[in-house]
TILOGU-747876 format. One line per 10 residues: their letters; for each residue x, y, z of N, C-alpha, C, O. Coordinates in steps of 0.05 Angstrom, whole numbers, plus 5000, padded with zeros to 4 digits. Layout:
N
A) X Y Z X Y Z X Y Z X Y Z | ...
This chain:
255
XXXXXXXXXX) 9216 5832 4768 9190 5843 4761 9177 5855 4787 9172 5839 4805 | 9172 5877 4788 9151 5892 4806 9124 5880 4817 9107 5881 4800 | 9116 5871 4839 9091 5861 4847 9080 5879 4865 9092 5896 4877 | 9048 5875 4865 9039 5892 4892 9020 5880 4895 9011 5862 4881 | 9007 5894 4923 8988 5881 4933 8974 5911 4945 8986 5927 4959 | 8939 5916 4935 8925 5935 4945 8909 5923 4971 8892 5906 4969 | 8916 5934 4994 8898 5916 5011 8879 5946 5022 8881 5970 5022 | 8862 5926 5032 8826 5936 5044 8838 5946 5068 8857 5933 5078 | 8830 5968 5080 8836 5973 5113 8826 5946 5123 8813 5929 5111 | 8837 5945 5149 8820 5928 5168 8786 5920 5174 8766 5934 5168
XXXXXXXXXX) 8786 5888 5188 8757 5891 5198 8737 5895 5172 8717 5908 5177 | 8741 5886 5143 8713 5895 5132 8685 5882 5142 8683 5859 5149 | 8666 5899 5143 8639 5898 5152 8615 5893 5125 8609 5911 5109 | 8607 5876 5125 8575 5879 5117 8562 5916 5111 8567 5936 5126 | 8545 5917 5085 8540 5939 5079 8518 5945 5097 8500 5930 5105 | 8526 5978 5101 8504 5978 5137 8486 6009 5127 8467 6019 5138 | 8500 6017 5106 8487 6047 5098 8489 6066 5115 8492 6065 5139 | 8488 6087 5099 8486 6122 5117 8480 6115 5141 8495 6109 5160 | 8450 6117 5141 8426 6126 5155 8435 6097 5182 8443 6104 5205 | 8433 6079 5178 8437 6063 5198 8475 6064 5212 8481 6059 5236
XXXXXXXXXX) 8491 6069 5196 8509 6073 5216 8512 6100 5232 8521 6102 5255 | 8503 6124 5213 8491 6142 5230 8476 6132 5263 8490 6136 5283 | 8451 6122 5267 8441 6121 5292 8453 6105 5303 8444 6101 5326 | 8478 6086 5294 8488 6065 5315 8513 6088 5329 8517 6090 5353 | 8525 6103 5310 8538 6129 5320 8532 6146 5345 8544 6150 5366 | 8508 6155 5333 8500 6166 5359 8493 6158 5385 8490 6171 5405 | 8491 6117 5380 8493 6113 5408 8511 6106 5418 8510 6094 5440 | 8540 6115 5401 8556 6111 5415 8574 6092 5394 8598 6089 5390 | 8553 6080 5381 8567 6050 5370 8581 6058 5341 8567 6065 5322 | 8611 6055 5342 8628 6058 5316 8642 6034 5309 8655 6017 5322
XXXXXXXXXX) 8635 6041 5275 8642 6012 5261 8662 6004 5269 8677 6019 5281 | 8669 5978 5265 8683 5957 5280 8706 5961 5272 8722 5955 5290 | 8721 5973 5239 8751 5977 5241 8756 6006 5266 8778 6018 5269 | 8728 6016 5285 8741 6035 5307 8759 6025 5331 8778 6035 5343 | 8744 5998 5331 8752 5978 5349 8782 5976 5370 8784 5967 5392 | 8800 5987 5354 8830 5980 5350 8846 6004 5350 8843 6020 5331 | 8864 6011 5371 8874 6046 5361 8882 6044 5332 8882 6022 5320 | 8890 6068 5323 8891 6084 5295 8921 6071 5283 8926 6073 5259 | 8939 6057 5302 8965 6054 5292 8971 6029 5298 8994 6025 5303 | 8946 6001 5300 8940 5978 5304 8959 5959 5281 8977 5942 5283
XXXXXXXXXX) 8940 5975 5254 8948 5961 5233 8980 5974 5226 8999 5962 5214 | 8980 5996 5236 9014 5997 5226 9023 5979 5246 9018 5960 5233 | 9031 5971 5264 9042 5961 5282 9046 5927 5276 9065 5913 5282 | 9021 5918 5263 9024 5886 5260 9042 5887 5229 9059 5871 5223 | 9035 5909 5213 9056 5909 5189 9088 5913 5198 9106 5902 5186 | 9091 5928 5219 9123 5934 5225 9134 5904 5242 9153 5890 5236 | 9116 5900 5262 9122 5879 5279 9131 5846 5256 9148 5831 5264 | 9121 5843 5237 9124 5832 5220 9154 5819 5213 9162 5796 5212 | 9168 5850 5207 9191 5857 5202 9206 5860 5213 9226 5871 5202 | 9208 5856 5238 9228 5861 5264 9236 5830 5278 9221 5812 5285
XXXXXXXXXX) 9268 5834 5277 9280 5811 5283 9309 5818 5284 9320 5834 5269 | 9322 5803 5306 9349 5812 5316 9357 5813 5290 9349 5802 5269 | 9380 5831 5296 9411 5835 5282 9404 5860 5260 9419 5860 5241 | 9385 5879 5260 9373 5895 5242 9392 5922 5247 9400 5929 5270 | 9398 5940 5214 9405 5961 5226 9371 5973 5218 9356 5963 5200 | 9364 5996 5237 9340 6007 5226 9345 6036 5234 9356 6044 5254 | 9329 6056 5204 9330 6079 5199 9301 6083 5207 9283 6068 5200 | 9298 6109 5225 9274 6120 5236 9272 6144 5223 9287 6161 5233 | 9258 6153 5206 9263 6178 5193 9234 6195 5206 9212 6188 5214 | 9245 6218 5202 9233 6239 5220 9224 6235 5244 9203 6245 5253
XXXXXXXXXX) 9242 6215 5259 9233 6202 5291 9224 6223 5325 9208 6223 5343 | 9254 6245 5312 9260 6267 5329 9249 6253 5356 9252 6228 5356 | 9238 6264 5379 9241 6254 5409 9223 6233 5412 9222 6221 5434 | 9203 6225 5388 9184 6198 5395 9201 6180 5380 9198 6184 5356 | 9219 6158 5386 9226 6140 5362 9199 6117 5360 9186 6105 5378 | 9197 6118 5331 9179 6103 5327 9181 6069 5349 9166 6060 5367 | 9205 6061 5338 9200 6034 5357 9219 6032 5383 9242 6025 5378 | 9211 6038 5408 9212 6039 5440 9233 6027 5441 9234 6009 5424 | 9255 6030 5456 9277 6012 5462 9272 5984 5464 9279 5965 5449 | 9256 5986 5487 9243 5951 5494 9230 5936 5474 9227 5912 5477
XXXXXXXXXX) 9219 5950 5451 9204 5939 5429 9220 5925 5407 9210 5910 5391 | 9249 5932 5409 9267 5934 5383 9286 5895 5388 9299 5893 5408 | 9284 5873 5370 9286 5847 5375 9310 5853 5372 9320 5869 5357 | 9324 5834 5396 9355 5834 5397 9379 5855 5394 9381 5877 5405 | 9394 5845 5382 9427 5867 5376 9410 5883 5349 9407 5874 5326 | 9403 5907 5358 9390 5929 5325 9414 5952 5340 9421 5960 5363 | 9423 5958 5303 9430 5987 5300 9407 6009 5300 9398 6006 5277 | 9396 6024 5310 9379 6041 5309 9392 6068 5303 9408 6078 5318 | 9385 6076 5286 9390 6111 5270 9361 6126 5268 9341 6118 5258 | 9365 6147 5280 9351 6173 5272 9358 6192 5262 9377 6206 5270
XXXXXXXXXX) 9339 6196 5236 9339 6224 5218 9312 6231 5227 9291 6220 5233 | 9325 6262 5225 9312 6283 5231 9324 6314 5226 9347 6322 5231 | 9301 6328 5214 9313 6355 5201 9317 6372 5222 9333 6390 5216 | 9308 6374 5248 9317 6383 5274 9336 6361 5292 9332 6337 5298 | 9356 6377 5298 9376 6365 5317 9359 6364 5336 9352 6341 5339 | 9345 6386 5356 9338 6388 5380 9312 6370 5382 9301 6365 5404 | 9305 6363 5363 9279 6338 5359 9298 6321 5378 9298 6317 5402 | 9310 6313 5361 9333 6289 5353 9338 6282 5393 9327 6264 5405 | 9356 6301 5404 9363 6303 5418 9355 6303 5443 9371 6297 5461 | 9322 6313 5449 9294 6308 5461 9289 6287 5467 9276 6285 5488
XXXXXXXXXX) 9299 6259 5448 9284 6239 5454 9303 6224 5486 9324 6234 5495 | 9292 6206 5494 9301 6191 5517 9322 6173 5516 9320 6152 5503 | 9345 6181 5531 9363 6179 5532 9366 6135 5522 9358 6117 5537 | 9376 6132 5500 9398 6104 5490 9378 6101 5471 9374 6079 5461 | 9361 6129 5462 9342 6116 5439 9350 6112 5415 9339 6098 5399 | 9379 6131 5409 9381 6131 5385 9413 6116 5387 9422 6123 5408 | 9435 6096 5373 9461 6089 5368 9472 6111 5352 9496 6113 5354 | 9460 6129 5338 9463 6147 5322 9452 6172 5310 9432 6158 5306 | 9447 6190 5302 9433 6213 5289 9439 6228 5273 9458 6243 5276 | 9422 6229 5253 9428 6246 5230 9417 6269 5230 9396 6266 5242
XXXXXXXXXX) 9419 6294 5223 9405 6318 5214 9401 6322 5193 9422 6330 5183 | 9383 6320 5177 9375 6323 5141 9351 6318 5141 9335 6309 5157 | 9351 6326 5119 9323 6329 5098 9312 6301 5093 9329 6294 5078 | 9302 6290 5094 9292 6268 5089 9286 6258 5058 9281 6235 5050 | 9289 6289 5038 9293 6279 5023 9319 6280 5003 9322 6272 4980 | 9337 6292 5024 9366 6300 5010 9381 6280 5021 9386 6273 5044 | 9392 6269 4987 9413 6239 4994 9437 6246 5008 9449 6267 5006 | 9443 6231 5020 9461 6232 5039 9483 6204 5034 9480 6184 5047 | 9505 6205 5014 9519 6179 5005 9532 6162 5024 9541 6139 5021 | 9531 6176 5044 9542 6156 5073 9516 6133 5078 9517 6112 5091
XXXXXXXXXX) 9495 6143 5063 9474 6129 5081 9466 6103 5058 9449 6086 5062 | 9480 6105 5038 9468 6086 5015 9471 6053 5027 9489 6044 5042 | 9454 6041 5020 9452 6007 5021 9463 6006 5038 9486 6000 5038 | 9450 6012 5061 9460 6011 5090 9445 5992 5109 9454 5974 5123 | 9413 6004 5106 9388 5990 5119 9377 5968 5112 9375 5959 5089 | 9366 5954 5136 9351 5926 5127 9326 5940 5135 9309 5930 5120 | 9316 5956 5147 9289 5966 5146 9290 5992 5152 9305 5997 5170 | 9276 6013 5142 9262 6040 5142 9239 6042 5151 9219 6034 5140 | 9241 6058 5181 9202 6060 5186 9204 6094 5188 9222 6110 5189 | 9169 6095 5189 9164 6117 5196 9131 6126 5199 9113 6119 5183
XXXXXXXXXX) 9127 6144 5225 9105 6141 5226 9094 6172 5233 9102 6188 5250 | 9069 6174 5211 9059 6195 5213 9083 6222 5214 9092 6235 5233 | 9087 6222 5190 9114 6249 5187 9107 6253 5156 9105 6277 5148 | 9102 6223 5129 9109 6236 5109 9088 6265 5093 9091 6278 5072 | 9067 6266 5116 9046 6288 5110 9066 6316 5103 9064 6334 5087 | 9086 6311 5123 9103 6342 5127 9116 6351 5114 9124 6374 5117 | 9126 6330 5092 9153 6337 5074 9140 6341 5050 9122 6328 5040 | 9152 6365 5041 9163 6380 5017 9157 6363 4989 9143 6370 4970 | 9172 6342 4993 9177 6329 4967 9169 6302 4977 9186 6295 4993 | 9152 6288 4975 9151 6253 4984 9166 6239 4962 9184 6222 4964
XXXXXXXXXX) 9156 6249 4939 9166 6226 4915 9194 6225 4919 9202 6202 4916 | 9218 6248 4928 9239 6246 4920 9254 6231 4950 9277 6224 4951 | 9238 6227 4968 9237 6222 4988 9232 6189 4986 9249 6173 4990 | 9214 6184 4981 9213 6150 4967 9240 6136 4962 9251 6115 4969 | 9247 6163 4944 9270 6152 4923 9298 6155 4942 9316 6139 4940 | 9297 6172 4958 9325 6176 4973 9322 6148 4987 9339 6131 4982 | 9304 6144 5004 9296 6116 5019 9302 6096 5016 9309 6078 5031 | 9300 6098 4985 9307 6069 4969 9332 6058 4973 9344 6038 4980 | 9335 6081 4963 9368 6082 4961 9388 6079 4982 9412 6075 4978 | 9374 6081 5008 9387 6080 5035 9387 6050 5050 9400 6043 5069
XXXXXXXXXX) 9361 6030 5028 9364 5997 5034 9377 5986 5022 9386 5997 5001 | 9383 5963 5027 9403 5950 5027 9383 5930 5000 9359 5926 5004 | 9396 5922 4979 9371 5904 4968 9364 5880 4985 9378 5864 4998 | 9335 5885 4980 9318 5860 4994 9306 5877 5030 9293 5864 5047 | 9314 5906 5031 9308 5918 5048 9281 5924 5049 9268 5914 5030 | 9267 5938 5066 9234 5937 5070 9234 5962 5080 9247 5967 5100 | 9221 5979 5067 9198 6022 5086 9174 6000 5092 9167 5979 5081 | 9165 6016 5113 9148 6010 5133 9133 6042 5138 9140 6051 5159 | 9120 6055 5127 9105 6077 5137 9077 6081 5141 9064 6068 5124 | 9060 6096 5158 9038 6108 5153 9044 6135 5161 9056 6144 5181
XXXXXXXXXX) 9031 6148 5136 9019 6176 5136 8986 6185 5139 8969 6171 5151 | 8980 6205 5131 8959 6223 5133 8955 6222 5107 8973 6224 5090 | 8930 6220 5103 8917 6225 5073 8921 6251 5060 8921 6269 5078 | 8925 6262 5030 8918 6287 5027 8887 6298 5026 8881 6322 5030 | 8871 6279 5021 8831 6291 5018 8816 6274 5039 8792 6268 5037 | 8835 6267 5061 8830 6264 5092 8814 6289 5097 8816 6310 5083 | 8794 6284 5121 8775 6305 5130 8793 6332 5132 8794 6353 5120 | 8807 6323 5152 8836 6342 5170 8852 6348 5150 8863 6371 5152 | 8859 6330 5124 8882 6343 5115 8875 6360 5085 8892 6366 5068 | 8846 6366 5085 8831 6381 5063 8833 6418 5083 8841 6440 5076
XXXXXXXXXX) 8817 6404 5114 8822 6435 5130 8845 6444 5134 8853 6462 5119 | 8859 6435 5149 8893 6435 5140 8905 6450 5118 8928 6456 5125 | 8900 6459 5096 8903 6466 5064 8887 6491 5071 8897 6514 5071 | 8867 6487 5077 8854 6515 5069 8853 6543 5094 8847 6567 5093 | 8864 6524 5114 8870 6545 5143 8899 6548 5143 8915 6531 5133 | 8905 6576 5157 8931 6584 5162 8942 6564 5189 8928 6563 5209 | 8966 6549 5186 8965 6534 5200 8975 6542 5230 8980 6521 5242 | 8978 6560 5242 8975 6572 5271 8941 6571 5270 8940 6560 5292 | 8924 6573 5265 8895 6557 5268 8886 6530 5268 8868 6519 5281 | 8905 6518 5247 8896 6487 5250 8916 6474 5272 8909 6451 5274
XXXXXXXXXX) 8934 6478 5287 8943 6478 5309 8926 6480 5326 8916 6461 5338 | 8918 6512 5333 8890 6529 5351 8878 6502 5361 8878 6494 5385 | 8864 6489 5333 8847 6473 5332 8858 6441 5342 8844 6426 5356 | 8877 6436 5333 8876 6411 5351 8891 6407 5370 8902 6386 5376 | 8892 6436 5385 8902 6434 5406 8882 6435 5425 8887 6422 5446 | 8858 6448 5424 8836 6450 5434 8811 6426 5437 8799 6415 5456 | 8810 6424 5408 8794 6397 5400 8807 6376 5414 8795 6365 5432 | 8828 6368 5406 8844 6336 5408 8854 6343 5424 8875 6334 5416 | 8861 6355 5444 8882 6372 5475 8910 6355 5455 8920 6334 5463 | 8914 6363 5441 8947 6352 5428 8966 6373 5430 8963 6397 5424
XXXXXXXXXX) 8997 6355 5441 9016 6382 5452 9020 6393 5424 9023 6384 5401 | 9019 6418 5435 9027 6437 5411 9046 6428 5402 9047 6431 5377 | 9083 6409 5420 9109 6408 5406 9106 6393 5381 9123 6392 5362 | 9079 6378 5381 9088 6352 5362 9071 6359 5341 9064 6342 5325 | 9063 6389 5339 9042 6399 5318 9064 6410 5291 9076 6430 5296 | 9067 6399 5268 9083 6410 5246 9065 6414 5214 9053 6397 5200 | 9069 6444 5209 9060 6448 5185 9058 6410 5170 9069 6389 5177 | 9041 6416 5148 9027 6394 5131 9016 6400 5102 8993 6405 5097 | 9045 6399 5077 9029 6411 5059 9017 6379 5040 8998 6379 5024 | 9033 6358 5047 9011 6330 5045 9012 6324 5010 8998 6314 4992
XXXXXXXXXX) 9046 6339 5014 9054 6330 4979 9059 6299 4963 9079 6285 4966 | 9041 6294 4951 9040 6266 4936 9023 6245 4960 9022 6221 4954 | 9013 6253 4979 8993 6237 5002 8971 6231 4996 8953 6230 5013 | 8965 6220 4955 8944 6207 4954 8953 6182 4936 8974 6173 4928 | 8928 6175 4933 8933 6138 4929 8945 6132 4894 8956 6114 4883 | 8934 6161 4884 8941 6155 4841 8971 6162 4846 8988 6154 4830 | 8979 6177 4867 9012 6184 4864 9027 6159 4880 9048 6148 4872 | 9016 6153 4901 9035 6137 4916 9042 6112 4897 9062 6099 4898 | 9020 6107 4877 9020 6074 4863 9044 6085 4834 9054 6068 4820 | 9050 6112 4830 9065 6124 4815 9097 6127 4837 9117 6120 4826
XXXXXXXXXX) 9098 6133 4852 9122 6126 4863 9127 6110 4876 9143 6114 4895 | 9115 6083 4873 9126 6057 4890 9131 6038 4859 9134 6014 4860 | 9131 6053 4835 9136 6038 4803 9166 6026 4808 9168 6002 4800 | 9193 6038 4822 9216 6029 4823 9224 6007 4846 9243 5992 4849 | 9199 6013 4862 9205 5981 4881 9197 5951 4873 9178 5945 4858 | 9215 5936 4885 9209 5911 4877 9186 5899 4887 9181 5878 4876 | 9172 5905 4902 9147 5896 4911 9140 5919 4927 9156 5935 4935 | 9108 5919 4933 9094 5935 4956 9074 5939 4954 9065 5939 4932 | 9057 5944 4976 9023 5941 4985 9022 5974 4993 9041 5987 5001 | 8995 5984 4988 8989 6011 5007 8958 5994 5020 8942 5979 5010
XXXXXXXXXX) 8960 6005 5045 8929 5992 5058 8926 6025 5069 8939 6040 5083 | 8895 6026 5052 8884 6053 5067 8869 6040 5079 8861 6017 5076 | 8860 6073 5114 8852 6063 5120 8830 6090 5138 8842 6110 5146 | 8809 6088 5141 8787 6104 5137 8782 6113 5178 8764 6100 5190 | 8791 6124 5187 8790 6131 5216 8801 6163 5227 8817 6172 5243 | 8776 6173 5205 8772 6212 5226 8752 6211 5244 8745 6233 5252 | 8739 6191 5253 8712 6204 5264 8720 6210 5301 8701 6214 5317 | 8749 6211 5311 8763 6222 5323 8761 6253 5326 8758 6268 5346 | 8763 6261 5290 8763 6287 5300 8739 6297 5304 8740 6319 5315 | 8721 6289 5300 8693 6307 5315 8679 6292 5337 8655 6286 5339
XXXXXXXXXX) 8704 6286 5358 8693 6291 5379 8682 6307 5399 8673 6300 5421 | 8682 6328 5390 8670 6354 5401 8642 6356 5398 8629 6373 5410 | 8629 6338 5380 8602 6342 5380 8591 6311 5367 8592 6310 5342 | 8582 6292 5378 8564 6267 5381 8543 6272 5347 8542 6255 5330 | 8534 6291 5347 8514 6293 5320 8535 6295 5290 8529 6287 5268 | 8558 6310 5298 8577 6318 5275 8588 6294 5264 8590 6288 5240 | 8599 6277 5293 8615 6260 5284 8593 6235 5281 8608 6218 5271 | 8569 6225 5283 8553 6214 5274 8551 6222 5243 8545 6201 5233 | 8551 6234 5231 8541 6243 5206 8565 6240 5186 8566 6231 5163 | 8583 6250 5200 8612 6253 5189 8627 6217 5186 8640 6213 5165
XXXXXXXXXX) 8624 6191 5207 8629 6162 5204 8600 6160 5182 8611 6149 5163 | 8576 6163 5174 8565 6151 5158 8574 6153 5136 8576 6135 5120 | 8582 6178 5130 8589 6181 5102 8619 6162 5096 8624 6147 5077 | 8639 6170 5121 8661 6151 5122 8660 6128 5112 8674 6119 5094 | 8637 6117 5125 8636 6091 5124 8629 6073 5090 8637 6053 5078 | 8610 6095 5086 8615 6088 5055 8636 6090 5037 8639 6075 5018 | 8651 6108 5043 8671 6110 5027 8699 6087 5031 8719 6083 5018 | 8685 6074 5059 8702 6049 5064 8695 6027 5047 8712 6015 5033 | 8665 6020 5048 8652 6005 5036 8656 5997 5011 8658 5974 5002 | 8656 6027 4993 8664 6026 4968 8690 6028 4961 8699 6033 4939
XXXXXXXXXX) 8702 6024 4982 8745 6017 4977 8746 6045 4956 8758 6045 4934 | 8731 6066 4966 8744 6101 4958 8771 6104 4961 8775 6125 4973 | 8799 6091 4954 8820 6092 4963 8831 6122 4967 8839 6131 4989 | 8831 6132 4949 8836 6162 4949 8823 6184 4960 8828 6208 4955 | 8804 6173 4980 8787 6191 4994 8806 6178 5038 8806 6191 5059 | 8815 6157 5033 8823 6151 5058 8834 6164 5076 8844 6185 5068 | 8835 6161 5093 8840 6174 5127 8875 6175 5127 8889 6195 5126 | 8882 6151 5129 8913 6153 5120 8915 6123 5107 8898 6105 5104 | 8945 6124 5100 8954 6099 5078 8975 6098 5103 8982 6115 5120 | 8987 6062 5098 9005 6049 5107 9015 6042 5081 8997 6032 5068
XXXXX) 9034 6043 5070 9056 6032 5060 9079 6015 5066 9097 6024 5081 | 9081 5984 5052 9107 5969 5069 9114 5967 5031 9097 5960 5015 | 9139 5976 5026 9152 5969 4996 9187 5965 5011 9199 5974 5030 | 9193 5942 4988 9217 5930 4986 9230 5941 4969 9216 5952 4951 | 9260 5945 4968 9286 5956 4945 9279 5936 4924 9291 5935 4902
């Protein structure tokens, strides 16, 4: 039988309203899940799951692998997929035992019930197809295997502008705004990246949690009044567990 678990982002707070987290904003002061970088809570969900003797699939890892050589417990098989070789190949030298080139969401039968864990971080915004991508995933653990991801919301601040700008502008833009290297900037059409679909394609796993989690007020750091105005409203929509309005989702589901 299928179980799950909906969890709350981090740090819930006491109801503080617009208007008052507004002026704590402007002086600077952001609600307390700001506290913590943005990939805190993915990190205590992956760390969880990591323990010698693992093979682990990094999908769309290309030259950042999600987990650092030194980070990885004991004797691990480590594999990277990635739809670019030259990603792949970028990264620092003994990161990968292996590498694949594919689609992330095209099965690949070499790869079936192979994995004891699948991570991935901040990539499934980019692909084409997520649902079928779930499903290839699945299929690549081993039963009793564990995905480990966070993505980008689709009705995220960024990933609403994102949609409606030609994306050589939304690049422009956070390359300027956020000084972010242009290499690690990739189109984002943010297919199935909300919360009524993700609870529709996690129906075939045997268990799994999504924890949204509410943290744009990053992107308007360019202006103190914007991004004051822009966390109050946030903040409600934390308050009121808006799941489908979130910043990004973490997903951990089992085969």
């Amino acid at each position: 039988m299928t179980t799950h678990l909906d969890r709350r982002g981090p740090h819930p707070t006491p109801r503080s309203g617009v208007v008052d987290t507004m002026r704590s904003a402007l002086r600077g002061e952001l609600p307390e899940r700001y506290v913590r970088p943005f990939d805190a809570e993915f990190w205590d969900v992956l760390r969880a799951e990591l323990r010698p003797d693992l093979t682990i699939l990094d999908i769309g890892s290309g030259r950042r692998p999600t987990i650092p050589v030194g980070d990885r417990a004991g004797t691990t098989r480590y594999v990277g997929l990635d739809i670019s070789r030259t990603e792949l190949e970028a990264a620092p030298d003994g990161s990968y035992d292996e590498i694949v080139v594919s689609d992330a969401a095209v099965f690949r039968p070499e790869l079936a019930d192979r994995f004891d864990l699948a991570v991935s971080f901040q990539v499934f915004e980019h692909l084409d197809a997520v649902d079928v991508a779930f499903e290839t995933l699945r299929r690549y653990l081993k039963p009793g295997g564990v995905l480990v991801t966070q993505f980008s919301a689709r009705y995220s601040i960024f990933g609403i502008v994102n949609r409606m700008l030609p994306h050589r502008v939304s690049k422009e833009l956070l390359v300027r705004l956020l000084h972010r290297d242009p290499a690690t900037i990739f189109p984002a059409p943010y297919d199935h990246c909300t919360y009524p679909a993700l609870r529709e394609i996690l129906a075939p796993w045997s268990d799994w949690e999504i924890t949204p989690l509410y943290l744009a007020g990053q992107y308007f750091n360019f202006s103190r009044v914007a991004k004051a105005a822009y966390v109050g409203l946030e903040q409600q929509l934390y308050e009121r567990d808006v799941r489908n309005l979130a910043t990004y989702y973490i997903v951990r589901a089992v085969r």
